[in-house]
C-alpha positions in Angstrom: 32.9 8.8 14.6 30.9 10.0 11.6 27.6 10.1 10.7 26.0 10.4 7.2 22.0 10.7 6.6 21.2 8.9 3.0 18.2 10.7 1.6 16.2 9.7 -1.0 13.8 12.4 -1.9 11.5 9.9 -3.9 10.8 8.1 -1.0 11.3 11.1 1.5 13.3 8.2 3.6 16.8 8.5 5.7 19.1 6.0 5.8 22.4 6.0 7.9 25.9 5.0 7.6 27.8 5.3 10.7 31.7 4.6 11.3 33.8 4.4 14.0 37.8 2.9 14.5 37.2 0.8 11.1 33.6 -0.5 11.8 30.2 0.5 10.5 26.6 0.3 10.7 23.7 1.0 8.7 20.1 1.8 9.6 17.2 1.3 7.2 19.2 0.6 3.9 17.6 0.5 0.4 17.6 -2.3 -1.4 20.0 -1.2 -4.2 23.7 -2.3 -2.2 26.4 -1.2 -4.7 26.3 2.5 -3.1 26.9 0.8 0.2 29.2 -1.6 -0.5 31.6 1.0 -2.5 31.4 3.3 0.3 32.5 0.6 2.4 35.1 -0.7 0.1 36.5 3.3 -0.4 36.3 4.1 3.5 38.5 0.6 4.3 35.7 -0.2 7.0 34.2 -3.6 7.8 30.3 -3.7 8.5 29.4 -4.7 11.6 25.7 -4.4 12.2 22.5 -3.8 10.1 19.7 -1.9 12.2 16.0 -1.9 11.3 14.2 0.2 13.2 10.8 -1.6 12.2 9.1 -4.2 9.7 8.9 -1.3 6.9 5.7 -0.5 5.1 6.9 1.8 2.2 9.9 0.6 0.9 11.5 -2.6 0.7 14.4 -2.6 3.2 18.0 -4.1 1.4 19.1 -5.9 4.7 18.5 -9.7 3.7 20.7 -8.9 0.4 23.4 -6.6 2.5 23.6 -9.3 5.2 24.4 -12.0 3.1 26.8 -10.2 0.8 29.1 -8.8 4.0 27.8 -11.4 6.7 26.8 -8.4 8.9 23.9 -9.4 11.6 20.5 -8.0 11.0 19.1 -6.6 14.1 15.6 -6.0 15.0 14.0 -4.8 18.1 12.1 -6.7 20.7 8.8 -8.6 19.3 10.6 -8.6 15.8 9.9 -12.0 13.8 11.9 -13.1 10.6 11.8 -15.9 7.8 15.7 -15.4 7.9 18.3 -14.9 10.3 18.1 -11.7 12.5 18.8 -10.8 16.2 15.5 -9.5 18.2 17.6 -7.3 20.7 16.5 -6.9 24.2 15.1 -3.2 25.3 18.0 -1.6 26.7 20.4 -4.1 24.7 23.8 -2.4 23.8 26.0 -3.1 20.7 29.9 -2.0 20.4 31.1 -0.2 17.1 34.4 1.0 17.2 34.5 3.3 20.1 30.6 4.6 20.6 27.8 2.8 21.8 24.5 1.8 20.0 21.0 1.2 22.8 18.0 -0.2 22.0 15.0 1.8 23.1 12.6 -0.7 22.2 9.3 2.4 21.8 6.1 0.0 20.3 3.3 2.0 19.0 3.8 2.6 15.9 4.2 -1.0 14.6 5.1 -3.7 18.0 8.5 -4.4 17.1 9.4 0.1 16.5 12.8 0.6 17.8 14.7 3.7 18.5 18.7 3.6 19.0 20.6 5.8 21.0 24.0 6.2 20.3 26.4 6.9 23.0 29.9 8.6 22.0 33.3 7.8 22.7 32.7 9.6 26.0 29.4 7.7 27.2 27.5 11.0 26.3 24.3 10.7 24.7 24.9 12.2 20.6 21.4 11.1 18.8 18.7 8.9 18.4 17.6 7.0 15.3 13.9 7.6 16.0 12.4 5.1 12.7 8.9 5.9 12.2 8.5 6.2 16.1 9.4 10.2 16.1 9.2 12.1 13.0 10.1 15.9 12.9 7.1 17.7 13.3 5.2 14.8 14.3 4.9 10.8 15.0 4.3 7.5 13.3 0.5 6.7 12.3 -0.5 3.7 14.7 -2.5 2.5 11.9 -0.7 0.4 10.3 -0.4 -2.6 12.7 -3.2 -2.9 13.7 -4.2 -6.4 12.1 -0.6 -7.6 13.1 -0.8 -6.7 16.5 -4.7 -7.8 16.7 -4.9 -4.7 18.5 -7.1 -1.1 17.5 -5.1 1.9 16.3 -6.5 3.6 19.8 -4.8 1.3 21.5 -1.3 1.5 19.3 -1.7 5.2 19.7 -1.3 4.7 23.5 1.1 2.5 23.4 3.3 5.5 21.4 2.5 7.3 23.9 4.0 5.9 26.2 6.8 5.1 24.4 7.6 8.8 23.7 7.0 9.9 27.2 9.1 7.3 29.0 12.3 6.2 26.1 12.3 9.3 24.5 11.4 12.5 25.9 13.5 12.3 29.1 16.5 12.5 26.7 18.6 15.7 26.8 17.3 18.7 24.5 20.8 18.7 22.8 20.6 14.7 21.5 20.0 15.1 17.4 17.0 13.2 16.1 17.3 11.3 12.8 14.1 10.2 11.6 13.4 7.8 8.6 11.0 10.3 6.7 10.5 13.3 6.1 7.7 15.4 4.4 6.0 13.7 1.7 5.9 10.3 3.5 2.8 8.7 4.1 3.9 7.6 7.4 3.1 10.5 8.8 0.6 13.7 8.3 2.4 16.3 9.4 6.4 16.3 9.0 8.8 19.1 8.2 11.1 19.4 5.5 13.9 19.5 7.3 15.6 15.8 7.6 17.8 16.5 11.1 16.7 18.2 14.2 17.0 18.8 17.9 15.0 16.9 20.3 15.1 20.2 22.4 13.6 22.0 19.1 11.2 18.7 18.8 9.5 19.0 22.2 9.0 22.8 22.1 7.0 22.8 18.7 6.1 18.8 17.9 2.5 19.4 18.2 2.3 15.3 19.3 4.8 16.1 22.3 2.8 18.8 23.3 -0.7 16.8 24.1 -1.6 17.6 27.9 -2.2 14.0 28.5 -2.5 10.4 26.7 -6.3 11.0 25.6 -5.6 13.9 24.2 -2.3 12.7 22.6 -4.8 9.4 20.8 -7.0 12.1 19.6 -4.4 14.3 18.2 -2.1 11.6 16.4 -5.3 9.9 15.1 -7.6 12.7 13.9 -7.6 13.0 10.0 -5.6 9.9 9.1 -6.3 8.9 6.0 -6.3 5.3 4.8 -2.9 4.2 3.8 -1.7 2.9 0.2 -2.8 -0.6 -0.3 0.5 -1.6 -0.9 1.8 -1.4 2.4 1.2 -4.6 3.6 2.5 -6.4 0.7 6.1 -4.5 1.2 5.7 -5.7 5.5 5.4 -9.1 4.0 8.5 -9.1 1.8 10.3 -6.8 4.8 9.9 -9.9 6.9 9.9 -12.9 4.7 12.8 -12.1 2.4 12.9 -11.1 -1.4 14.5 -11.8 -4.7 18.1 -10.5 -5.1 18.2 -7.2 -6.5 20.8 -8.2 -9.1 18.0 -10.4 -10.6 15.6 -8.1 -10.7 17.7 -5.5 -12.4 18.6 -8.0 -15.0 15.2 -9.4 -15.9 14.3 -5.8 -15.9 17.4 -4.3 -18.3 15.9 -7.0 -20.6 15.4 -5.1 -24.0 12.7 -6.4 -26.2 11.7 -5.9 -29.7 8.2 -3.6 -30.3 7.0 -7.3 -32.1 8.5 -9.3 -28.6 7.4 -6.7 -26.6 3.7 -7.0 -28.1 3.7 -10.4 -27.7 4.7 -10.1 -24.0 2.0 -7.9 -23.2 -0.8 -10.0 -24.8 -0.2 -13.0 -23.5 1.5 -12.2 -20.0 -0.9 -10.4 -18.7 1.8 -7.7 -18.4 0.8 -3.9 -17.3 2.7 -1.7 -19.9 4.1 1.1 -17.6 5.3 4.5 -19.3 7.4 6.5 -17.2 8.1 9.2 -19.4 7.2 13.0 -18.7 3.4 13.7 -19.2 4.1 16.3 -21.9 5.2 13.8 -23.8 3.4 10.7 -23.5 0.1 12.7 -24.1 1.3 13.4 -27.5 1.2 9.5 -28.4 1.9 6.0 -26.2 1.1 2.2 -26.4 -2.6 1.7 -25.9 -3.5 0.7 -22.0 -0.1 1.9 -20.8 -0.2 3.7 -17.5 1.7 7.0 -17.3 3.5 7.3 -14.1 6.5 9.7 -14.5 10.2 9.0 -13.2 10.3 12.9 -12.9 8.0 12.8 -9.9 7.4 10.8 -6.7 7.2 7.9 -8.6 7.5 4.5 -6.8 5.3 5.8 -3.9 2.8 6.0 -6.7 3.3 2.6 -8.6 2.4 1.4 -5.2 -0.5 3.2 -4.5 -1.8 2.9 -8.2 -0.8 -0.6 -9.6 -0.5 -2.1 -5.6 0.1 -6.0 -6.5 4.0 -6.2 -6.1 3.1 -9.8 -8.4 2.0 -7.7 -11.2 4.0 -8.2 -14.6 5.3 -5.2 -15.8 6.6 -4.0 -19.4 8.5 -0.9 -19.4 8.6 2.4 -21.7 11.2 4.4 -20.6 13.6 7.6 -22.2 16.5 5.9 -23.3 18.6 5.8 -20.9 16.3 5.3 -18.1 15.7 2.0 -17.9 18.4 1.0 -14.8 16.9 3.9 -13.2 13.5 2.7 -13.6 14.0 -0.6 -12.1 15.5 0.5 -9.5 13.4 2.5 -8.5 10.4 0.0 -8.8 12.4 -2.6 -6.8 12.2 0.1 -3.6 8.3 -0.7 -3.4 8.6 -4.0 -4.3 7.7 -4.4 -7.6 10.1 -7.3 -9.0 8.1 -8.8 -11.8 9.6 -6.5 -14.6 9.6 -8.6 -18.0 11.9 -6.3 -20.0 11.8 -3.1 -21.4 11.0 -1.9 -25.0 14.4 -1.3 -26.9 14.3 2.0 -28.4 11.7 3.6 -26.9 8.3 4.5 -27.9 9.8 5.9 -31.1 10.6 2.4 -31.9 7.0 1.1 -31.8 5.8 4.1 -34.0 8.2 2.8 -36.3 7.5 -0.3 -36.4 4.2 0.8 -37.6 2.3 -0.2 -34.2 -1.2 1.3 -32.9 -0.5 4.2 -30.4 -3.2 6.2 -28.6 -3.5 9.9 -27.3 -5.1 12.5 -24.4 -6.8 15.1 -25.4 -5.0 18.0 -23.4 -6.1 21.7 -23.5 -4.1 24.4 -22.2 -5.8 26.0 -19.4 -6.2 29.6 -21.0 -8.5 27.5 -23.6 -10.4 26.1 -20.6 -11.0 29.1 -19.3 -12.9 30.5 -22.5 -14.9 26.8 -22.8 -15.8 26.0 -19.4 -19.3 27.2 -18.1 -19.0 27.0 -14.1 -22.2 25.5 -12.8 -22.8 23.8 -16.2 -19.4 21.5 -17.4 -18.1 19.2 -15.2 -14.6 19.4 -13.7 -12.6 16.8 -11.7 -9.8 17.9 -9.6 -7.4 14.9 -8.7 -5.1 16.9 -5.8 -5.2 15.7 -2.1 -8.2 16.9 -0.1 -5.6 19.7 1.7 -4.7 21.4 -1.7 -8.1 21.3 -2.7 -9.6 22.8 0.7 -6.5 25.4 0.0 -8.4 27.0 -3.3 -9.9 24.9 -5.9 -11.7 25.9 -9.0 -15.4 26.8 -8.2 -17.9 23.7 -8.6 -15.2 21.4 -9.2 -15.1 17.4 -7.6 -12.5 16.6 -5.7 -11.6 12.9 -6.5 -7.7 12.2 -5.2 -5.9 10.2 -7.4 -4.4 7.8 -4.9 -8.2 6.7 -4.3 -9.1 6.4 -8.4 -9.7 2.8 -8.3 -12.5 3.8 -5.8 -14.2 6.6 -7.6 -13.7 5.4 -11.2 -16.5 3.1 -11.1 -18.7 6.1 -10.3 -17.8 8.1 -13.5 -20.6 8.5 -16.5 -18.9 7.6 -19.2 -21.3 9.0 -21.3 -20.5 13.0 -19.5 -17.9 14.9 -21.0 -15.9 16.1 -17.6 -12.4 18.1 -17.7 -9.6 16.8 -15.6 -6.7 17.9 -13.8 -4.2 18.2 -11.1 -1.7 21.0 -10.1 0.4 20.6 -12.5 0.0 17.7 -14.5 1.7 14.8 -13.3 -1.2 13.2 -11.4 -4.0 14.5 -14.0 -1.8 12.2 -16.6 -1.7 9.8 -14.3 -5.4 9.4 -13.8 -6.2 10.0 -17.9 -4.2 7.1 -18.6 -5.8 5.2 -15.8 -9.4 6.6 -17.4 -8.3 5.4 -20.9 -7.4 2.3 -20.6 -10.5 1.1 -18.5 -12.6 3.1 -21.4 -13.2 6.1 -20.4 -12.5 8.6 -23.1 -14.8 11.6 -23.3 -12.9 13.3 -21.2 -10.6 16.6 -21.3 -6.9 16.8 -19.3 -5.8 20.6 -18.3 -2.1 21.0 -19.2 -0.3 22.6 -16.1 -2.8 21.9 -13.8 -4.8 23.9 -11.0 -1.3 26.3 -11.4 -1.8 27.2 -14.5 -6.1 27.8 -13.8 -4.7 30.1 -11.0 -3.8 32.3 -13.6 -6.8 32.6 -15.4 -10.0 34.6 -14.7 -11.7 31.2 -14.3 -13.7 31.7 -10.3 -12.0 29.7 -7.3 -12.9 29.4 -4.1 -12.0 27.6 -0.9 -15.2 26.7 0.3 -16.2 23.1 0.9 -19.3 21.4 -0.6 -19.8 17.9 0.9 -21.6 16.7 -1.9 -18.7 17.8 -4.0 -15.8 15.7 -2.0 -15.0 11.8 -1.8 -15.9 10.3 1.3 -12.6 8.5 2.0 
């Protein structure tokens, strides 16, 4: 038997390939299937079963592709409905591979359908559970997220994980490994570690979820300071359960190079979103007017979702060269198919073809620091509410960037304000945002609330209300 966690840091998600005697499974796959497929190929193993452990929210799963290019089964848990052919197992439904033993722990909560598997070894012994979004390290699946779905309240989700956890998974032995699908950085959860593999012994000493006295307290614990999730969520459920266009046409309509003139005329009259994913200390220095910065150097498709949101939307890509398979692969994770083409040669080929290109006006934060007049200038800090309760610059707003299509409609564009992040990436972000809905008087800080930090400039952790968005 072996067992191999696929991480994708981008995502923070876990996938699993598992083989045993010449057969395999796979939980939670991407949506890109080469990797998969050549691992298969190179490990002379046939695959047997595809498990979902739930109707995914933050990535598009690759199962309806994998299924029909190795005619593996798709199963689901109990309540699970499809718009293509899957097994909804039966709680406590077992399924061979090779010589170990895969159980369904059907544990609802955090969506209906949430399924953990235990797998049994060769011996019958309980060796780990694939725990979805039902048991994270550190913490538990939001019961947030289905609660239109399941025409139920997130109250009532919450106890339903409850009892889940109590009765499927917490009377497993403290030596059974837990595999999660996320770790830190997820917006599944609020609280995970960074570690990807763990103990359930570890889990129910220091899980502060596992640790409530009783099932109120548990719904009070799991729900308090859950913050609304990225709009594109349900838009990725949707495709999870319907089906989606084959990655191998999206990836060619997206390695589609185009001319700056074809690429012009593609964004005029296509109503095409001109997406930049280079580094932001570059694009600051020139870009294609209305393009939205979201660097491929950071978490980026979590952000195209939370940013752009319609999976529908056209896009027209400016990548480094290089980049461009990368990019679209990366996009097709979140479920954003509609890529037009790409701009051959880069940005430096639209300069040369003597096209219009716009700029941010970026300061370096020592500058700042001899400008600004605390009290007086007005300064916008885009980090999440945490880093900014952490230490913040003294006076500043805290307006999160995943929530800027909220709080952009309250901006003055007539009041010079100065802009930035931690580091950069997200201030970028929301200048290019900020730009190309007309707001320009406006200064970005390069490097961010780190490089303030090292400046004389007054900070402070104390929290005005009037100072914070009311999300």
């Amino acid at each position: 038997m072996t067992i191999e966690q696929i991480y994708t840091g981008c995502l923070a998600q876990g996938a699993y390939y598992i083989t045993s005697n010449g057969e395999a499974a796979i939980i939670d796959p991407l949506r890109e299937l080469q990797p998969y497929l050549k691992r298969l190929e190179k490990d002379g193993v046939k695959l047997k079963y595809i498990f979902e452990t739930h109707f995914h929210a933050d990535f598009v799963s690759g199962h309806v592709d994998l299924s029909k290019k190795t005619g593996a089964p798709i199963i689901y848990g109990p309540n699970a409905s499809c718009e293509f052919d899957c097994i909804s197992a039966k709680d406590g439904q077992e399924f061979k591979l090779g010589a170990i033993t895969f159980i369904v722990l059907h544990t609802p909560g955090h969506t209906m359908e949430s399924t953990t598997y235990l797998l049994k070894d060769a011996h019958g012994k309980d060796h780990c559970i694939f725990s979805g979004d039902t048991l994270f390290l550190g913490d538990v699946g939001r019961p947030d997220l289905a609660q239109k779905a399941a025409n139920t309240t997130q109250d009532q989700l919450a106890g339903l994980l409850y009892g889940s956890l109590m009765n499927k998974i917490m009377p497993l032995a403290d030596d059974v490994i837990v595999y999660p699908a996320h770790g830190a950085g997820s917006a599944c959860g609020k609280n995970m570690m960074k570690e990807t593999v763990d103990t359930l012994g570890n889990q129910k000493r220091m899980n502060y979820a596992l640790n409530q006295p009783n099932k109120e307290a548990f719904i009070k614990a799991v729900t308090d300071g859950l913050q609304p999730p990225p709009a594109y969520f349900g838009l990725n459920v949707a495709m999870n359960k319907t089906g989606y266009e084959s990655f191998e046409t999206v990836l060619s309509s997206g390695m589609h190079a185009l001319t700056p003139d074809e690429f012009e005329v593609a964004a005029d009259n296509m109503n095409a979103l001109i997406l930049d994913t280079r580094d932001n200390a570059v694009f600051y220095k020139g870009f294609i007017p209305q393009s939205v910065n979201i660097g491929l150097g950071g978490d980026f498709a979590p952000w195209v979702g939370a940013l752009i949101v319609d999976v529908k939307q056209p896009l027209l890509l400016v990548t480094d060269e290089g980049k461009e398979e990368e990019t679209v692969t990366r996009l097709s994770r979140v479920g954003f198919d509609n890529i037009l083409g790409n701009l051959k040669g880069g940005f430096a080929a639209w300069l040369a073809a003597g096209k219009e290109a716009d700029v941010v006006n970026r300061m370096e934060a020592k500058k700042f620091a001899e400008l600004v007049t605390i009290g007086e200038d007005k300064i916008i800090d885009v980090r999440k509410e945490a880093e900014y309760a952490a230490a913040h610059v003294e006076d500043a707003y805290n307006k999160p960037l995943a929530y800027i299509n909220e709080w952009i409609k309250d901006i003055n564009p007539q009041e010079h304000f100065f802009l930035h992040c931690a580091g950069g990436y997200r201030s970028m972000m929301a200048a290019s945002i900020l730009q190309g809905r007309g707001y320009r008087n406006f200064t970005e800080i390069a490097g961010g609330f780190d490089a303030i930090n090292q400046t004389s400039i007054p900070k402070t952790d104390f929290v005005c209300q009037s100072k914070v968005m009311n999300t």
